[in-house]
Every structure is written in structure tokens, then in C-alpha cells.
C-alpha positions in Angstrom: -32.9 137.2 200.0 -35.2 134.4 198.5 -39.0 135.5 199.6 -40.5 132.5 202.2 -42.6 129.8 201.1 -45.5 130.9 202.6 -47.1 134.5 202.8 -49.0 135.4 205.7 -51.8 138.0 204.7 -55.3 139.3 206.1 -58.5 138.3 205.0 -61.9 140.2 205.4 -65.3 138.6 204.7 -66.1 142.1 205.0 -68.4 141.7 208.0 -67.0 143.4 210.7 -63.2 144.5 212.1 -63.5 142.3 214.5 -64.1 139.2 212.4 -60.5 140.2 210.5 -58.3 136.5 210.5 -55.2 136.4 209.8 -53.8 133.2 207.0 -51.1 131.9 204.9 -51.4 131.4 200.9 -49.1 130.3 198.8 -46.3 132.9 197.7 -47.6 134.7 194.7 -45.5 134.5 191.5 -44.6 137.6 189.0 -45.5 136.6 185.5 -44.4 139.0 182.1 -44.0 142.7 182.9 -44.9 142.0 186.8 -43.0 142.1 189.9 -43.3 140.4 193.4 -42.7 142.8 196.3 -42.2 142.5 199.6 -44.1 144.8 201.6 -42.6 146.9 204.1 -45.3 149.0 205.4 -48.8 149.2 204.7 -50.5 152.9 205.6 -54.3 152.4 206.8 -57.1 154.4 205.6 -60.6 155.4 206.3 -61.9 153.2 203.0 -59.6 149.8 204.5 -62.4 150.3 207.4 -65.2 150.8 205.7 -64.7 148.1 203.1 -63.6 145.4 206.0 -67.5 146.3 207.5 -68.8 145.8 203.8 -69.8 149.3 204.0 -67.9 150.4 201.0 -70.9 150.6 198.8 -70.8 153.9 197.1 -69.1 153.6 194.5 -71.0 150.9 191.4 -67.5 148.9 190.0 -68.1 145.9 188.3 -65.9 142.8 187.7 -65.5 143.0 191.4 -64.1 140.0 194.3 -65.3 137.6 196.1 -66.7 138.1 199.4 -63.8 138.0 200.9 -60.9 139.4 200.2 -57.2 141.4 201.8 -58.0 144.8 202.5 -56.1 147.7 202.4 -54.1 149.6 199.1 -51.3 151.8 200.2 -47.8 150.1 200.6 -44.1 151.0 200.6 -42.0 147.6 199.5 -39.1 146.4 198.1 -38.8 144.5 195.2 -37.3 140.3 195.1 -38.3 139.5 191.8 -38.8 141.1 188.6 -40.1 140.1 185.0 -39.7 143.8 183.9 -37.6 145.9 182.1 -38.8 148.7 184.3 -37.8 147.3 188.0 -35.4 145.3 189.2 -34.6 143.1 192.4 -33.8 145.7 195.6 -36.0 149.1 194.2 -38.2 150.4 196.7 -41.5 151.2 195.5 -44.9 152.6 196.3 -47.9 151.2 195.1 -50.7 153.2 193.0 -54.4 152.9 194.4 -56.3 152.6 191.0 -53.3 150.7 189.3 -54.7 151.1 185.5 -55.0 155.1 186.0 -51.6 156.3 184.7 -52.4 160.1 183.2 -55.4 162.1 183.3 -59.2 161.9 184.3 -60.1 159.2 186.5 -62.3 157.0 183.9 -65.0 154.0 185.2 -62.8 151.6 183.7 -60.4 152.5 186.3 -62.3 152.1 189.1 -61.8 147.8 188.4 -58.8 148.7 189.2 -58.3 149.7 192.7 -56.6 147.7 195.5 -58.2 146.7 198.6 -61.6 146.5 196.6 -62.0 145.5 194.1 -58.7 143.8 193.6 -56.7 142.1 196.3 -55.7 144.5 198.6 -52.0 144.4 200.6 -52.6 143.9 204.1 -50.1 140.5 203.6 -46.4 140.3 203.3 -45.9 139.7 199.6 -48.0 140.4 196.4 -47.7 140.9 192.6 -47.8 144.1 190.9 -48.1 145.4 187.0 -44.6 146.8 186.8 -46.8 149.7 185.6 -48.8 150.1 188.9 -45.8 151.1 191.3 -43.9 154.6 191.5 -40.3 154.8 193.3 -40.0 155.6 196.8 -38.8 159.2 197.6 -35.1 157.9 199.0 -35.2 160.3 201.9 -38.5 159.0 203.4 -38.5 156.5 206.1 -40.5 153.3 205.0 -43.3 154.5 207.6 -43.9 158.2 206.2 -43.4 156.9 202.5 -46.1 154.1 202.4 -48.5 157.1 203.4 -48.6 158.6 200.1 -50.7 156.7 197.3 -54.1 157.5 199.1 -53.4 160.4 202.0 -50.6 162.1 200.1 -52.0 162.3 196.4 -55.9 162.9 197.3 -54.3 166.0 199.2 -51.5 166.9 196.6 -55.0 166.3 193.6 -57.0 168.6 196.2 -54.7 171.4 195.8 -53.2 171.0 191.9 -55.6 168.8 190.9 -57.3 172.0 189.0 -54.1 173.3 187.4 -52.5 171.9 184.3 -49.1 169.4 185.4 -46.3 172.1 186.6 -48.2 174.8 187.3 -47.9 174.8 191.1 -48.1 178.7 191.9 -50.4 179.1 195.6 -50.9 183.3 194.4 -51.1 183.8 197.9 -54.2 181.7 198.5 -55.7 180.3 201.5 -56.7 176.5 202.0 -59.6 175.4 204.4 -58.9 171.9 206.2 -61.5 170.2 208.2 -60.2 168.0 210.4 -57.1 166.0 211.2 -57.1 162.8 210.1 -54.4 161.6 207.0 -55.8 163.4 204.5 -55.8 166.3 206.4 -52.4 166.7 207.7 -50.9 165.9 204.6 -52.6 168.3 203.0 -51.5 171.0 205.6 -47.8 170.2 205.6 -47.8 170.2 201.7 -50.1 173.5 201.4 -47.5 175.3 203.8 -44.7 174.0 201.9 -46.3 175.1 198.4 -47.2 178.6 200.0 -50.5 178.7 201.0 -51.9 180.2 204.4 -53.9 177.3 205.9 -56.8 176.6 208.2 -57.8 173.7 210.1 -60.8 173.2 212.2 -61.0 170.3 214.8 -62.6 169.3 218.0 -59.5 168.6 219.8 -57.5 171.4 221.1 -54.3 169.4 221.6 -54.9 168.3 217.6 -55.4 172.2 216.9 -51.9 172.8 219.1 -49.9 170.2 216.7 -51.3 171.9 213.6 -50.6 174.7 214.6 -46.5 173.3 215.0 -46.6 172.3 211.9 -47.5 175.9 210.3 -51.2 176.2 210.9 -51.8 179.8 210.4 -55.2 180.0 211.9 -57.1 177.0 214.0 -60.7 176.8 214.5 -62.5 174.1 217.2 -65.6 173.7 215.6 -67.1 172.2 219.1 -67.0 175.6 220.5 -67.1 177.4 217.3 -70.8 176.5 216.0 -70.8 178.4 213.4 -66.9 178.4 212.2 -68.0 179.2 208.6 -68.3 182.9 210.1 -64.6 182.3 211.6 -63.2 181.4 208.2 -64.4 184.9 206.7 -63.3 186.9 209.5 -60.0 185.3 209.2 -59.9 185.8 205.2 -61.4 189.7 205.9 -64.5 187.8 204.2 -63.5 186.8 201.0 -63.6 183.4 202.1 -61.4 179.7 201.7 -59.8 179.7 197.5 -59.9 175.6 198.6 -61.6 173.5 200.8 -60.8 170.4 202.2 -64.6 168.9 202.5 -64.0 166.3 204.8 -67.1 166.0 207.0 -69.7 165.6 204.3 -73.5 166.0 205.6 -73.1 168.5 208.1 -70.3 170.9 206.9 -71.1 170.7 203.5 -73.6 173.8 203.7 -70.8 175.8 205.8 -68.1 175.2 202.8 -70.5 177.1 200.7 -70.9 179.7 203.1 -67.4 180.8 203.7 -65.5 179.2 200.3 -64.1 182.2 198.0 -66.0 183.3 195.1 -64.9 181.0 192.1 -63.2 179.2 194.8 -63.1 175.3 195.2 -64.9 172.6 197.3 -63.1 169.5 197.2 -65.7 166.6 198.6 -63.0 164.0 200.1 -64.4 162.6 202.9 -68.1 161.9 204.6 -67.1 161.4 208.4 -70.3 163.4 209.5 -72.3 160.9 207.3 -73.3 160.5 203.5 -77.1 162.2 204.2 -78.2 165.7 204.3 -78.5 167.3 207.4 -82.2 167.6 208.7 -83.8 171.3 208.0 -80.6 171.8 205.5 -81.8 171.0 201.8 -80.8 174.0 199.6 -80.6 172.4 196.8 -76.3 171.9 195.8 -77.1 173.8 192.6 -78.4 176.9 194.4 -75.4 176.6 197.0 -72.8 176.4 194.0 -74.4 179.3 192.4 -74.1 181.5 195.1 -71.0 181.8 195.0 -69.4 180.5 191.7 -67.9 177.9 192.9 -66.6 174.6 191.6 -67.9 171.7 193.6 -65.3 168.3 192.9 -65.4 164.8 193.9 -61.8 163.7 194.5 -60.7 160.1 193.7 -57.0 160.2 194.0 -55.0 160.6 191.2 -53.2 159.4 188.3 -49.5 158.1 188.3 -47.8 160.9 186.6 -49.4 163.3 189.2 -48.2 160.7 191.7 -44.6 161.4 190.7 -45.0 165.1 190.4 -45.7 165.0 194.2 -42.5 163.5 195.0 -40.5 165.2 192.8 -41.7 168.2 194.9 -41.8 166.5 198.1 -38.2 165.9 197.7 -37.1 169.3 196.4 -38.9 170.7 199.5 -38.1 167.6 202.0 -41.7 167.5 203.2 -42.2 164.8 205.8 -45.5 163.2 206.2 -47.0 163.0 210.2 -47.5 159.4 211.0 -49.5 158.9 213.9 -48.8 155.9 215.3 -47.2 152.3 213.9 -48.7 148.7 214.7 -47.1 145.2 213.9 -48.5 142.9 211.6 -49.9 140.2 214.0 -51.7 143.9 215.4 -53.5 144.7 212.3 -56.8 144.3 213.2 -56.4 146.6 216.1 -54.5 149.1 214.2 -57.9 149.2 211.7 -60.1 149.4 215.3 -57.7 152.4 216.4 -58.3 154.3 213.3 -62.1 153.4 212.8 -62.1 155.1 216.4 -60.7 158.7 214.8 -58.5 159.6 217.7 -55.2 160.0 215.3 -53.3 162.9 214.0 -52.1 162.0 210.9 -51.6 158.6 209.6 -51.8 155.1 210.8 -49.2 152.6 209.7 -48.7 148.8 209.6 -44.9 147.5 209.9 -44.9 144.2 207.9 -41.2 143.6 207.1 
């Protein structure tokens, strides 16, 4: 079907969710070795928010947008027109976050490179892509689970491989420490359990803690009435202590990772929901704290295409099926980025464009 003459996308002067209008451009057009897709679903993350309140500021990338600019990275498409040898018209295709990083270390090159910010983003109905920035949709995922893996599913798959040489996916009987449930989260728990890990999740909901525990929780910790849940995670683990850590609070958890991660274990620092500044009365300084017990402290920025497609190779042998929370139609955009800013989901939060 020949795409329409107009494509309706989002824009974001990044001041504000609220201020998020919805306009038409002109229908992008592939040139050599680029595609134009049709998108079919757009997953929403915690980043889409942040960088739609022009509070995305952490990270120093150069060669950056305009002002304004459409938001959000993480699509599941189809594609109507290809200049490439690679694709051709009617492959469904996911895009890749950083779309220069192919293999290896993340490098600051890369970073240029990212969608949503500080390239156009995909929150619109059509959009050109490198054929070289788009892996091939696991065929027994739904549009609405598939489109959540370039940022949820890979940051969690990187989390727990992201260590270990390409292949090498043996769990050794470890166990895996989530915090929270948000999309990073329970993607991470549905692939730990189906790699072989034992896994626990902490969270201030009970009825949150009830559906991880349905999906193969083996222990669940409400950090609300468990203060000090660091202690709970070495009971659990007869004190040895968490081999990985999802560190997805930031400020005020950090200090319990340390407490209660294995020896030689590893802290994964994903997320910053409790905020980006130190705790009051809690500055051990990070080199003391990763000295006490051996442990690797890592900064997780997604991951390269080849790991990309080592996750769905997996994901298909095993038929793991990301949670998606709840979907929102395209004129509802805005309010879908309001209902995830407000971090009542379980899982992921999905757009349905086509």
C-alpha cells in the first residue's frame, strides 16, 4: 500500500508533557541504502519523558537538534520502501536506539546517534532509517510486545550478558536483584527466569509484587515496609548477596546495592528514579563502597546491534513474551507519556500508530 501524502508525527519543544502538539510534515523519502517504514507501534520510555521536559541533560552529545524535535526511539514497523539490498517492501523491523552502534563498546561517537535525542525521534507514523539501524522482528511477537525491545528489552538482556563474551549465556545458578517494576524491570525478570536465574524484585506495590511473583519471582521484597531490604536480600541468598543488580533507583538505593551485592558481583546503574544526588548523611565515597566488596560498578547504555539479535535469537528459542502494561492510540500520545511519567505501570507502555 502506497504510504499517505502527509505524515502525522509529535513534536516536543521539550518544555513540558503537556505542551506535546501533534503535526503533519511532509512524507519522508528513503535515499541510497535507507528505508521508509511505517510504524506500527512505538513502546514509551522513562528517557521519552524526560527529554520531552528538556530534562534529559546528563549525557554531553554534540551535533545535537533543534529545540524541538519528535520524541521517543523504540518502534516496531513495516517496511513500504526500500533503497537497500538488505530490506525489502513488507519486513517487519525493530528499530536500534543508538543507530551507528553495531558491535561492541558503546563509543561517544555513538551517542550522535540516538533517536528521540539527538536525532529525530519516532513518535510519527512514518520515518527513514539506515537500512543498517533496524533488526527483524521476532515473527511470533505481537507488534505491541515486539516494539518493547530496543530500549526495555536489550538494556535488560546487556544487564545480565552484557559482562560475558557473545554466546556465553550460562546463569551458574546465580541470583539477580531487580528493583522495581517498571519496563526495564520486568523484562529483565522474565528473561532472567528464562535464562536460569533465581530473581528478586523489590517494589512498593503489593499487587505489583503479586504479578512478579506470576511471572516466576522467586522472592519479593516491598521496600515500603521493608526499610532496610538490603538485609532481606542476604537472608534470602543465606548472605552471600545479589551476583547482579538491577540499580534502578539511583540516590537512595545505591548504598543498599553495595550492601547486599555478591562479592565480585555486579551493579548495573540503569535507572535514577530516586534522583541523580546522593542521599543526605550517605557519602561513602563509591570507591570505598566498590572495594568492600569487589564488585564491578557499570553504567548501562543499551547495547549494540549484534547483541540486539542475540536477544531474539534467544527470545525465540525460549518464546519469551514481553509484559506490556497498557496500549494508547496515537491521537492519545501525550497522555500515554503523562501515564508513564506518573510510574503506576507494570511493564511497558505502548503507542498503537498503525
Amino acid at each position: 500500500m502506497a504510504p499517505a501524502s502527509k505524515n502525522k508525527q509529535w513534536i516536543s519543544a521539550q518544555d513540558g508533557l503537556e505542551n506535546l502538539k501533534q503535526t503533519e510534515s511532509e512524507m519522508p523519502v528513503p535515499g541510497d541504502d535507507e528505508v521508509l517504514v511505517q510504524i506500527n507501534t512505538i513502546a514509551l520510555n522513562y528517557r521519552d519523558t524526560e527529554v520531552v521536559m528538556g530534562l534529559y541533560n546528563h549525557h554531553k552529545t554534540t551535533g545535537g537538534p533543534t529545540k524541538s524535535i519528535v520524541p521517543c526511539s523504540d518502534i516496531c514497523g513495516t517496511i513500504v520502501s526500500s533503497n537497500s539490498s538488505t530490506w525489502k517492501s513488507g519486513d517487519r523491523v525493530l528499530s536500534i536506539f543508538n543507530q551507528s552502534h553495531q558491535s561492541g563498546q558503546i563509543v561517544a561517537e555513538d551517542m550522535k546517534s540516538g533517536l528521540g535525542l539527538p536525532l529525530e525521534g519516532c513518535l510519527q507514523e512514518y520515518r527513514v532509517f539506515p537500512a543498517s539501524g533496524l533488526v527483524k522482528k521476532p515473527d511470533y511477537l505481537t507488534n505491541e510486545e515486539a516494539c518493547t525491545l530496543p530500549i526495555a528489552g536489550l538494556t535488560a538482556w546487556m544487564a545480565l550478558n552484557g559482562m560475558k563474551p557473545m554466546g556465553d549465556l550460562d546463569a551458574k545458578g546465580q541470583t539477580v536483584l531487580i528493583q522495581g517494576t517498571g519496563g526495564v524491570a520486568v523484562m529483565g525478570l522474565v528473561l532472567a527466569k528464562a535464562l536460569g536465574y533465581k530473581v528478586i524484585i523489590t517494589s512498593s506495590s503489593p499487587t505489583k509484587l503479586t504479578h512478579a511473583t506470576e511471572l516466576g519471582a522467586d522472592h519479593t521484597i516491598n521496600y515500603s515496609t521493608t526499610k532496610d531490604w538490603d538485609s532481606s536480600v542476604l537472608s534470602y541468598t543465606s548472605d552471600k548477596g545479589a551476583d547482579i543488580i538491577f540499580e534502578n533507583g539511583g540516590a537512595l538505593t545505591l548504598r543498599r546495592s553495595f550492601n547486599c551485592v555478591a562479592f565480585g558481583g555486579l551493579i548495573n546503574c540503569i535507572g535514577y528514579l530516586s534522583g541523580k544526588e546522593d542521599a543526605p548523611g550517605d557519602r561513602l565515597n563509591t570507591n570505598v563502597l566498590a572495594l568492600m566488596r569487589n564488585v564491578t560498578l557499570k553504567g548501562i547504555l543499551n547495547g549494540p546491534k549484534d547483541r540486539f539479535e542475540e536477544m531474539n535469537r534467544f527470545m525465540e528459542g525460549k518464546r519469551v513474551r514481553p509484559v506490556v502494561d497498557r496500549v494508547w492510540e496515537f491521537g492519545q500520545a501525550k497522555e500515554g507519556l503523562q501515564y508513564l511519567f506518573k510510574g503506576g505501570h507494570f511493564g511497558k507502555v505502548v503507542i498503537k500508530v498503525a
